[in-house]
Residue, then its C-alpha position, 0 to 999 in steps of 0.5 A: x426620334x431619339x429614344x429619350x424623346x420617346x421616353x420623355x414623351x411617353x413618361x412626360x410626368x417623370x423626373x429622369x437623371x440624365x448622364x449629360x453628352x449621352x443622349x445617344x447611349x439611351x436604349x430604354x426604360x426600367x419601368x420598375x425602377x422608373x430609371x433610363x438604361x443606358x449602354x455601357x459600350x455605347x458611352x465608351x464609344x462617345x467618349x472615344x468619339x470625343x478624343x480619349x483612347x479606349x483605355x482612358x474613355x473606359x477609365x472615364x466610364x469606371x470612375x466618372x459615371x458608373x462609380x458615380x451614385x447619385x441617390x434613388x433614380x441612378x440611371x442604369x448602365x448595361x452591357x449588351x451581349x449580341 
């Protein structure tokens, strides 16, 4: 089960921003915030997936998506550290 099916069904009454063609880049949820977390690093590997080079899927990324504010339930976008 993908971790937005798992979101979705544990907070059935929540109305989620969702980064669409990133489903698979979701690994949580900020209970604060009521907000999904996406990876940073994961995104760019979708987009790499999709056909762009690196440096494009991360000039994608910088633009499209994390300088995209889109009002109170933005998603948030993290990077891991591992």
């Amino acid at each position: 089960m993908k971790v937005i099916d798992q979101i979705l069904e544990t907070y059935p009454e929540e109305d989620f921003f969702i980064a669409d063609g990133f489903d698979d880049a979701i690994i949580g949820f900020d209970e604060v915030e009521r907000r999904l977390v996406y990876d940073i690093d994961e995104i760019i590997n979708i987009l790499i997936l999709e056909g762009m080079t690196y440096e494009d899927a991360l000039e994608h990324y910088d633009y499209n998506i994390a300088g995209s504010y889109i009002g109170e339930g933005t998603p948030i976008y993290i990077r891991i550290f591992k």
